[in-house]
C-alpha positions in Angstrom: -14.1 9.2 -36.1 -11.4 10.9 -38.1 -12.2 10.6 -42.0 -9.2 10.3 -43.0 -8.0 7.3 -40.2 -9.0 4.7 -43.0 -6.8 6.2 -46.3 -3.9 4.2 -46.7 -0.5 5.8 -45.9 1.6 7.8 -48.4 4.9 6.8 -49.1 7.4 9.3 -51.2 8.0 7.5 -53.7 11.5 8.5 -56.2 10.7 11.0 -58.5 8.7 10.4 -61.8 7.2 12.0 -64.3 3.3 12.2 -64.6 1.7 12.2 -67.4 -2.2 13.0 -68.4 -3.6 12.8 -72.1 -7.1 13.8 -73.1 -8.7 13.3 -75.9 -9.8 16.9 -77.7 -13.1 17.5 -78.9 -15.3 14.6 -78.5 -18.1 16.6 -77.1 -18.4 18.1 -80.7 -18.2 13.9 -81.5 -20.9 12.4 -80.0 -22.7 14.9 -81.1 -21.9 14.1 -84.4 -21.3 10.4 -84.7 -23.9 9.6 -81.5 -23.7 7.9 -78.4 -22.1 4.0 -80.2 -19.9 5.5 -82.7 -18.5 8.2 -80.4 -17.7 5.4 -77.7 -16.3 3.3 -79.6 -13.9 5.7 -81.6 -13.2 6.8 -78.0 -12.4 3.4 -76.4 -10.2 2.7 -79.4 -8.4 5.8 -78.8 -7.9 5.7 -75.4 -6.4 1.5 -75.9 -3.9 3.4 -78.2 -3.4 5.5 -75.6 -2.7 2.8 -73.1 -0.4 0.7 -75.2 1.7 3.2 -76.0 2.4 4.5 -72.4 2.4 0.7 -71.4 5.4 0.2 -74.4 7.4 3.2 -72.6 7.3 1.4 -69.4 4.3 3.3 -68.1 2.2 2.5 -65.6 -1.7 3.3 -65.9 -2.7 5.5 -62.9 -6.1 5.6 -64.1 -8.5 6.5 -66.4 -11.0 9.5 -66.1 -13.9 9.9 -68.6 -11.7 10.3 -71.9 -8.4 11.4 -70.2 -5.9 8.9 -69.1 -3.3 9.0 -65.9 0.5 7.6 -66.5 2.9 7.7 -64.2 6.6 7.1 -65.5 10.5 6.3 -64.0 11.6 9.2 -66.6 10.7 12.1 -68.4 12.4 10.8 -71.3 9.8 7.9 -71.5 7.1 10.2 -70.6 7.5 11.9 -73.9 8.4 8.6 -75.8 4.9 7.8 -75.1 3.5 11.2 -75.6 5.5 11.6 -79.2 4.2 8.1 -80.4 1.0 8.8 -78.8 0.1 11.6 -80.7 1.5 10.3 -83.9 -0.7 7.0 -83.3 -4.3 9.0 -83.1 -3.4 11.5 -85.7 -3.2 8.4 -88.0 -6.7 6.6 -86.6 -9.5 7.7 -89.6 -12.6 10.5 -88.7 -15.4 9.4 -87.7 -18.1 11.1 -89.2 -15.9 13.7 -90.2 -14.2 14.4 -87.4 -10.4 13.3 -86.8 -9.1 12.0 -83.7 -6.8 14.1 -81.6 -5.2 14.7 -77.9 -3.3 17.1 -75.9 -0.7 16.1 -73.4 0.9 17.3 -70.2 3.8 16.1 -68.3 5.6 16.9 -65.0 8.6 15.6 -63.7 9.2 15.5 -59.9 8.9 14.1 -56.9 5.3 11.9 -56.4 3.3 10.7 -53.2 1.8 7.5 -53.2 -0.2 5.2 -51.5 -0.8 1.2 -51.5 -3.9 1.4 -53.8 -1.5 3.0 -56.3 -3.0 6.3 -56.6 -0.3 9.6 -56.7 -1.0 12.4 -55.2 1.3 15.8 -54.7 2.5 18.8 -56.7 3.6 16.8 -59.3 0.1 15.3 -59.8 -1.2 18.8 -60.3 1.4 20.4 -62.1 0.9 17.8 -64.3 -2.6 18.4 -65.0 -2.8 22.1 -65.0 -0.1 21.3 -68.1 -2.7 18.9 -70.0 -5.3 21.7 -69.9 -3.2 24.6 -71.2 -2.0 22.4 -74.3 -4.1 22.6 -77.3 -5.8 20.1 -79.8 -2.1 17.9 -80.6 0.1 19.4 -77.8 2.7 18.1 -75.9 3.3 20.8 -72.9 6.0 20.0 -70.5 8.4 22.2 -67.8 11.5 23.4 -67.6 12.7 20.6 -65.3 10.9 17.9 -67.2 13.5 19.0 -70.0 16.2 18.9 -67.9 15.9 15.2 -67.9 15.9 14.3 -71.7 18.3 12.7 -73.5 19.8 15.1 -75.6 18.6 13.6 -78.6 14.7 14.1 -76.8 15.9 17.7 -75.3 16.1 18.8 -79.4 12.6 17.7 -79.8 11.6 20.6 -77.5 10.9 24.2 -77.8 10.9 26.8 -75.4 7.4 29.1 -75.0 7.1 31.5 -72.4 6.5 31.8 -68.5 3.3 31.4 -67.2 1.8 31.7 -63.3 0.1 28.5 -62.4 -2.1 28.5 -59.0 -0.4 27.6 -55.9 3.5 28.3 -57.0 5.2 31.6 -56.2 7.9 31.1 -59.6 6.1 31.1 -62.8 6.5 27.8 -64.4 8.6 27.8 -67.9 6.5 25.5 -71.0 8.2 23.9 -73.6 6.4 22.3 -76.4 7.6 18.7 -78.0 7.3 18.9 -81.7 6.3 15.2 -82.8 4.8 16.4 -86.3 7.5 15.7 -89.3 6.7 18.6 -91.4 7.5 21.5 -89.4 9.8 24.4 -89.6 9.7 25.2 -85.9 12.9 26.2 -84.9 14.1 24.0 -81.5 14.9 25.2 -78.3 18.4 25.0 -77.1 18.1 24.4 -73.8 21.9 25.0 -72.7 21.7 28.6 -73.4 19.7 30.6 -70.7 16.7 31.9 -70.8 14.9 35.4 -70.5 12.5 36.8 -69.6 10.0 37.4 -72.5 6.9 39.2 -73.8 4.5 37.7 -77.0 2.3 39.8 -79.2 -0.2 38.6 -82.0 -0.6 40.7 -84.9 -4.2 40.1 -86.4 -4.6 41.4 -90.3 -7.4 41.5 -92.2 -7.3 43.2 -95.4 -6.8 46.8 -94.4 -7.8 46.4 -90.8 -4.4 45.5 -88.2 -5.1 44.3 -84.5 -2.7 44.4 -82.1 -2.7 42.1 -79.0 -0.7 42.0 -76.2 -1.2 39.3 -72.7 -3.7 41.8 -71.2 -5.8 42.1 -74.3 -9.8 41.8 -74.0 -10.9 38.9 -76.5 -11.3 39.8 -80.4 -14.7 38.7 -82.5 -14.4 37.9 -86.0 -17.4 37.6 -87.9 -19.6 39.2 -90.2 -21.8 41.0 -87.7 -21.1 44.8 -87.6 -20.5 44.6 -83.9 -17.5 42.4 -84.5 -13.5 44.0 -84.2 -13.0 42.3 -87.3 -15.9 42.4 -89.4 -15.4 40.1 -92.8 -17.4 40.0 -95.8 -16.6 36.7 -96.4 -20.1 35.3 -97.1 -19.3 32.1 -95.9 -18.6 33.0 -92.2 -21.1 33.2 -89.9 -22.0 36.7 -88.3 -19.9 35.5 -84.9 -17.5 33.1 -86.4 -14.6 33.0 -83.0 -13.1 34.8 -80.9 -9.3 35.4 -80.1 -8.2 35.3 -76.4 -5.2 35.5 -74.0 -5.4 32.0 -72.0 -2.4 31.1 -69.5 0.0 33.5 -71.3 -0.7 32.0 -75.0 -3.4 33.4 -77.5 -6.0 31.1 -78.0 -8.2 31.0 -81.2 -12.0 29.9 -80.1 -14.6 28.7 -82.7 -17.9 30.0 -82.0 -19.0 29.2 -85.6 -21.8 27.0 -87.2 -19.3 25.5 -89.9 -16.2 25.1 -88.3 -13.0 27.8 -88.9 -10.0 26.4 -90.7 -6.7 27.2 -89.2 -3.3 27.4 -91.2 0.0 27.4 -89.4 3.0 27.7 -91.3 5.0 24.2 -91.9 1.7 21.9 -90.7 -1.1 20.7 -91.8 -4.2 23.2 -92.2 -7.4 22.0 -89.8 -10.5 22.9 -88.8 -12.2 23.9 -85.7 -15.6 23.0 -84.5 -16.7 24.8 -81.0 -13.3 23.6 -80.2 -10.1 26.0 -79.5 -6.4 26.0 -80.9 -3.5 27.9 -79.6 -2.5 30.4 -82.5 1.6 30.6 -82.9 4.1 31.7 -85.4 2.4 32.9 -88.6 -0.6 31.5 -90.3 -4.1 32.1 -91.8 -7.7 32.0 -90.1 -10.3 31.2 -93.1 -14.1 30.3 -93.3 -15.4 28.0 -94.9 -12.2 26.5 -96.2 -8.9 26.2 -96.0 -6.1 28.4 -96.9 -5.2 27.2 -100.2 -8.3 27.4 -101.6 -9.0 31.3 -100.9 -7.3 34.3 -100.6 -9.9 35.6 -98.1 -9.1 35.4 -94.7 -7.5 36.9 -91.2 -3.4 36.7 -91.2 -1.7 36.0 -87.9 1.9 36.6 -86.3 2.8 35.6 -82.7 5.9 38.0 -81.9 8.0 37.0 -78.6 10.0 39.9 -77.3 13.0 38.5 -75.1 14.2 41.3 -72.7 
């Protein structure tokens, strides 16, 4: 018998926008808060989550561990939901020390489905392979998810870069949605075309200057003398993290045992704990704690080169 005689058929449906959102870092919490506390901060997190997808006229695909599946009539409700979605978490209190946060991915195209409901298709995956290159409080979306927006959502968006995802022959452009207040991030404008571009991170610590470019290897920091920036800050640990390229973005990784705060200019300092951040613009990697209370740390600049 054929396997597959008994799947329902697929129907192409009108184009949509899929959406996933995954909570970030609640490995590191249940192994702080254990097992009850975790699920609980993560079943109240993920009802935010559904309400607010359900408010943009969202319907819930499905649910998968901490990660939900939304599937949309428009990329401008896509990122309704994903703009108060974020905003709604990053307001829900730590638990045991440890705030609540997401990262978001949409894709705007055409969609397969069936009668159960389910969506398959390029979109689907698109979509997905989007959620995992955002970081801890990303929105990532594509080029022609922002072709959809309302003007007044297009200027919430900022162009990144180009990056090859698995399967397509183009590269696929990212933008970012900025849904944080206090941020001098200056917004994309989408009407004027775009180029080709190449990003460098600048890495500064005291006298020592790292230079990083997409083909990098990874850079330690840490106090160990077998580190490519060795600090003397006593409290960082002898491997504190690692810098890495990751999908065409630099990618700061905490390897540390007490966390590694992160300052980017125009937001909020926070901290990482075996958990990773995307490193843009200019800002400050510091031990033990945060920016404005030491001068001692590693100074950052992400440099895109249009050509």
């Amino acid at each position: 018998m054929d396997p597959h005689m008994d799947r329902k058929p697929l129907n192409e449906a009108p184009h949509g926008s899929v959406m996933f959102a995954d909570l970030s870092g609640s490995t590191r919490l249940y192994e702080v808060a254990g097992n009850a506390a975790a699920m609980a901060a993560v079943a109240r997190c993920l009802g935010v989550m559904r309400s607010c997808s359900e408010d943009a006229g969202g319907r819930i695909v499905k649910t998968i561990g901490d990660e939900i599946m939304v599937l949309f009539p428009a990329a401008g409700r896509a990122l309704q939901a994903a703009l108060d979605m974020q905003s709604a978490v990053s307001q829900l209190p730590p638990v045991s020390g440890v705030p609540m946060s997401m990262h978001i991915g949409f894709h705007h195209g055409p969609v397969l489905s069936d009668a159960s409901g389910d969506v398959f298709g390029d979109t689907v995956n698109l979509a997905a392979r989007l959620c995992k290159l955002a970081s801890r409080g990303q929105i990532i979306t594509s080029a022609e998810s922002v072709e959809q927006l309302p003007e007044w959502l297009r200027q919430t968006t900022r162009y990144l870069y180009p990056t090859q995802v698995r399967g397509r022959e183009q590269p696929v452009e990212l933008f970012e949605a900025i849904w944080q207040q206090a941020t001098d991030l200056t917004l994309v404008d989408t009407g004027s075309p775009r180029t080709a571009c190449s990003v460098f991170l600048t890495l500064r610590y005291r006298a020592a200057v790292v230079e990083m470019n997409l083909a990098s290897a990874p850079v330690t920091i840490g106090r160990d003398s077998g580190m490519t920036i060795v600090v003397s800050d006593r409290r960082a640990s002898r491997f504190q993290a690692t810098v890495e390229t990751r999908g065409g973005r630099y990618v700061l990784v905490d390897r540390s045992s007490n966390g590694t705060h992160v300052t980017i200019d125009g937001e909020e300092s926070f901290i990482l704990r075996r958990d990773d951040a995307m490193l843009r613009s200019h800002g400050w990697i510091t031990f033990g704690q945060a920016m404005d209370d030491t001068e001692e740390g590693v100074e950052f600049f992400v440099r895109v080169d249009r050509v």
